[in-house]
C-alpha positions as CSV (number, residue, x, y, z in Angstrom):
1,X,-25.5,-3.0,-12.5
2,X,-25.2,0.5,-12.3
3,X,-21.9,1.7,-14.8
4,X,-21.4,4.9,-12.8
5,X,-21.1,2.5,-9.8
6,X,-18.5,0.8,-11.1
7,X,-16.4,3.1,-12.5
8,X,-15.9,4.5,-8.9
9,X,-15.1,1.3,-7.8
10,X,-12.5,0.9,-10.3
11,X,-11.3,4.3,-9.1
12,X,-11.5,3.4,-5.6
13,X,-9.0,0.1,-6.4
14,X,-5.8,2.0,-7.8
15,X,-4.0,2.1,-4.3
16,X,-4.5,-1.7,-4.6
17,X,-3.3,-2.2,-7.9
18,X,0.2,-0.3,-6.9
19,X,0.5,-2.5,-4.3
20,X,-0.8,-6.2,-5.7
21,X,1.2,-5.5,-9.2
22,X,4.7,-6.0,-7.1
23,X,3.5,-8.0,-4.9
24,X,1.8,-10.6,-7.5
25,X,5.3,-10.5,-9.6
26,X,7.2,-11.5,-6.1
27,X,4.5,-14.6,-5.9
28,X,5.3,-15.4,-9.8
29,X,9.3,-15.5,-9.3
30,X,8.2,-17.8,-6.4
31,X,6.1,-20.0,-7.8
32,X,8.0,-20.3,-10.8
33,X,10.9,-21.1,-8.9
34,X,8.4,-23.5,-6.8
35,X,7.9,-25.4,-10.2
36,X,4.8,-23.7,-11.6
37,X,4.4,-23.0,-15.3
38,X,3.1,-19.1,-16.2
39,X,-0.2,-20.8,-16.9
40,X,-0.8,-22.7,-13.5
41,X,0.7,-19.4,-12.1
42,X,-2.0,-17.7,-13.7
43,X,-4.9,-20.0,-13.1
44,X,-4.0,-19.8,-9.3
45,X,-4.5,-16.0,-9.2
46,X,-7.9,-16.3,-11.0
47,X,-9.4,-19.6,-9.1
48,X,-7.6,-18.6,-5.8
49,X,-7.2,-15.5,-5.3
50,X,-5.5,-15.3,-1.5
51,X,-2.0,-13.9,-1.4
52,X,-1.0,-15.5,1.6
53,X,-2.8,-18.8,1.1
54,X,-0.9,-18.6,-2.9
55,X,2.1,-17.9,-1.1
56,X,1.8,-20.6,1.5
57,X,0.8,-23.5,-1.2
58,X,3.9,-22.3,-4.0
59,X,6.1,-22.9,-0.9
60,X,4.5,-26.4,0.4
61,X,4.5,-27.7,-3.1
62,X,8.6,-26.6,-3.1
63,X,8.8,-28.7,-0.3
64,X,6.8,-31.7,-1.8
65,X,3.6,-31.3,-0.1
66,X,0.5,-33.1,-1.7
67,X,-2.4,-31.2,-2.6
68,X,-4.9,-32.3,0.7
69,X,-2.2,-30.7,3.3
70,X,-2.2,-27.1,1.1
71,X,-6.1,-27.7,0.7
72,X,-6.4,-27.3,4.6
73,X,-4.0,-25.1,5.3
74,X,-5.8,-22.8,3.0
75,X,-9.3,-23.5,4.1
76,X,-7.6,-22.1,7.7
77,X,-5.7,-19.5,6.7
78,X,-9.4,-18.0,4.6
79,X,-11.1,-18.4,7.5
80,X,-10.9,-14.7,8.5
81,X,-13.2,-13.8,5.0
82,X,-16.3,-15.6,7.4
83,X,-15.9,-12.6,9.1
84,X,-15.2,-10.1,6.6
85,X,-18.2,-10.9,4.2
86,X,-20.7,-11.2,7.4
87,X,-19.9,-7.7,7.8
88,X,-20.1,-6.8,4.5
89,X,-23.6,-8.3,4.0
90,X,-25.1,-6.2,6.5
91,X,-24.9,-3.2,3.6
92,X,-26.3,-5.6,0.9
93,X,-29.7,-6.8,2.3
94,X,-31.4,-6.1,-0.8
95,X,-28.7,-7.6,-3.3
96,X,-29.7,-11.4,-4.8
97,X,-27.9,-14.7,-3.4
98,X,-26.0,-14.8,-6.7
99,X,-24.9,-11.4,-6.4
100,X,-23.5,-12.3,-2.9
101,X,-21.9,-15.3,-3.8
102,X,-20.0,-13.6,-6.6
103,X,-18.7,-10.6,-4.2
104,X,-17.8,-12.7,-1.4
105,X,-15.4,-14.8,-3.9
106,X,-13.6,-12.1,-4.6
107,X,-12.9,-10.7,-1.5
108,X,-9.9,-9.9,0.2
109,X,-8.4,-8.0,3.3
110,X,-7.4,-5.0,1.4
111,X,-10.8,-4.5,-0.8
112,X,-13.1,-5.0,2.3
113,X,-10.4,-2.4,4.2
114,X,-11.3,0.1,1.3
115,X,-14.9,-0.6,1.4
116,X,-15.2,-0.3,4.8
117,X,-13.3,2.8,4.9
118,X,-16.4,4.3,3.4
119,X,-19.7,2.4,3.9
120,X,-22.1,5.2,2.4
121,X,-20.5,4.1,-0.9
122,X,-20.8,0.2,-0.7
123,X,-24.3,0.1,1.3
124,X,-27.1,-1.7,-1.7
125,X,-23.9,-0.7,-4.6
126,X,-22.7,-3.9,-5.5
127,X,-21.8,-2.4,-8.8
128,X,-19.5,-0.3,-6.8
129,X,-17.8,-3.4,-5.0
130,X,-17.4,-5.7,-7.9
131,X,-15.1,-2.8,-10.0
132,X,-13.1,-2.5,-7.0
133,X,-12.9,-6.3,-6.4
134,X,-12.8,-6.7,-10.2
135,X,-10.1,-4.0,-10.7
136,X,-7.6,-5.5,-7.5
137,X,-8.2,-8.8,-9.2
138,X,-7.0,-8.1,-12.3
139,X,-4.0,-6.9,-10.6
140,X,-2.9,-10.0,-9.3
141,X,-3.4,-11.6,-12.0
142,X,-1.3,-9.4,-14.0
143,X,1.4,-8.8,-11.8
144,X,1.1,-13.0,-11.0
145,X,1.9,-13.5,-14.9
146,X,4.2,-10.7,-15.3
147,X,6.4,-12.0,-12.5
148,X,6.0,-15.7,-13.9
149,X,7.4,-14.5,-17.0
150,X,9.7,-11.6,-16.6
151,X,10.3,-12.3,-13.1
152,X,13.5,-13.9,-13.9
153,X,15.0,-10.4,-15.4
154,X,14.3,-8.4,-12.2
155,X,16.6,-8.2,-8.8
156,X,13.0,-8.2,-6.5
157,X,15.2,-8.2,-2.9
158,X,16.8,-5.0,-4.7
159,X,13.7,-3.0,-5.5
160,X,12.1,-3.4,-2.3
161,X,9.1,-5.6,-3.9
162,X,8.8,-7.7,-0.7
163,X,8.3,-4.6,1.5
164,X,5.1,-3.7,-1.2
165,X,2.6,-5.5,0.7
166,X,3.2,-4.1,3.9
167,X,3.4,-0.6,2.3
168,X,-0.1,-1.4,0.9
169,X,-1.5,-1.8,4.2
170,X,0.4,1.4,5.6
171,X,-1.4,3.4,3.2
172,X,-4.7,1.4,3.4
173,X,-4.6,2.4,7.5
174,X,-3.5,5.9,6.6
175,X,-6.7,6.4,4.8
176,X,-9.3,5.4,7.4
177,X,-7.6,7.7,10.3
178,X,-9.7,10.7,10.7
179,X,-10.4,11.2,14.6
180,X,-8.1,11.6,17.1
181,X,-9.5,7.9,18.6
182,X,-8.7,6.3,15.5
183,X,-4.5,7.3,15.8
184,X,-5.1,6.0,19.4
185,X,-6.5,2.7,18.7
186,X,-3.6,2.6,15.9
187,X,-0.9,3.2,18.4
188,X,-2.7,0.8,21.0
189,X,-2.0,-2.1,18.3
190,X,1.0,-0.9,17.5
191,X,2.4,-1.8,21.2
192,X,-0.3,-4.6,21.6
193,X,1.7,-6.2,18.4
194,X,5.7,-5.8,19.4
195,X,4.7,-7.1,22.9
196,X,3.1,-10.4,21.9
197,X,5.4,-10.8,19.1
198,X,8.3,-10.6,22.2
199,X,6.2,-12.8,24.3
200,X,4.5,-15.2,22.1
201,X,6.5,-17.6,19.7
202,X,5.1,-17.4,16.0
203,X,2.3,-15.9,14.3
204,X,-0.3,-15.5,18.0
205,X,0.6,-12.2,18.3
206,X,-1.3,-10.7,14.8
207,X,-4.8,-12.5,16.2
208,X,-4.4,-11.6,19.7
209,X,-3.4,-7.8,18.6
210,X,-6.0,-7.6,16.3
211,X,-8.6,-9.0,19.7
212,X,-7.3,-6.7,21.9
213,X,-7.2,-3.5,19.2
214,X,-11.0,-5.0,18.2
215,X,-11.7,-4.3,21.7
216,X,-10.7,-0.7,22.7
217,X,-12.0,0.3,19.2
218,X,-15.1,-0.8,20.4
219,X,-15.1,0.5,24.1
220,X,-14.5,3.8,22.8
221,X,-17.2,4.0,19.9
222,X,-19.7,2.8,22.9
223,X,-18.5,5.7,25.0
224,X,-18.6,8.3,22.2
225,X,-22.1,7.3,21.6
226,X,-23.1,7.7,24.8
């Protein structure tokens, strides 16, 4: 694995880190508070590794949920990474089934959104991918066991920590926009997302957005093309 690679990877990950370090010590009150020791909090970030799915599971075993219900729930909730590492393969055709296996599991919405912000960098680099997976995982991690053990010390609700992972993804988006299309396509999901979120009772409105935003983007790179 090439070193020089990596290290840009790792370079590549610090807007993650700043965003899973709060984030991961808002998951670590919670599950901690959910019943978890540090260690099981800990183990969870390094066996799991899905924010939403950790966050879902801390709050079902609150409630008294056995494991097979938060099993499922997180098989469905992952099911968005079958698309995510499909498209990421497609710049790894010469990389070995081992190599694949150990970059798909730790994948996540915010290191494919910075790897796909610049393909020429990831395209037959997995060296570059795994420090910026590697990096972003460590993050959670840390910020999972800092919050599991300090957690307790700190007013999150007053320092804005649950606001960090939206913030993440502002800046994540901020970073790809660099045509004029692309702030239209933004603004297009923008609406897309209060109206269904008016129309359509709980969460409908983030995969029908995300269809109809899927779909202009690509109207409009077929008609550039042309």
């Amino acid at each position: 694995m090439d070193s020089h690679q990596f290290r840009n990877g790792v370079r590549a990950a610090l807007p993650i880190v700043f965003g899973y370090l709060p984030v991961g010590m808002a998951f670590g009150v919670l599950a901690r508070q959910a019943g978890l020791t540090a260690t099981e909090v800990g183990w969870m970030s390094l066996l799991v590794y899905a924010g939403a799915s950790q966050f879902l599971a801390v709050e079902m075993i609150f409630k008294g949920a056995i494991w097979v219900p938060i099993v499922i729930a997180t098989f469905f909730i992952n099911l968005r990474h079958l698309l995510m590492s499909s498209t990421l393969s497609l710049y790894f055709n010469r990389s070995r089934l081992r190599t694949l296996g150990l970059l798909a599991a730790q994948l996540t919405d915010e290191s494919f959104a910075v790897a796909m912000s610049n393909t020429s960098r990831i395209e037959n680099r997995p060296g570059y991918l795994f420090g910026l997976q590697m990096t972003s995982h460590l993050a959670w991690i840390t910020g999972s066991v800092g919050g599991a053990f300090f957690g307790g010390l700190i007013d999150h609700q007053s320092y804005g920590i649950p606001f960090a992972l939206p913030a993440l993804f502002i800046c994540l988006l901020v970073f790809q926009i660099r045509k004029g299309h692309h702030v239209f396509i933004m603004v297009v999901a923008g609406v897309a997302s209060l109206f269904f979120r008016w129309v359509f009772p709980g969460n409908w409105y983030i995969i029908l957005t995300a269809l109809v935003a899927s779909g202009v983007g690509i109207y409009i790179s077929s008609k550039l093309k042309v």
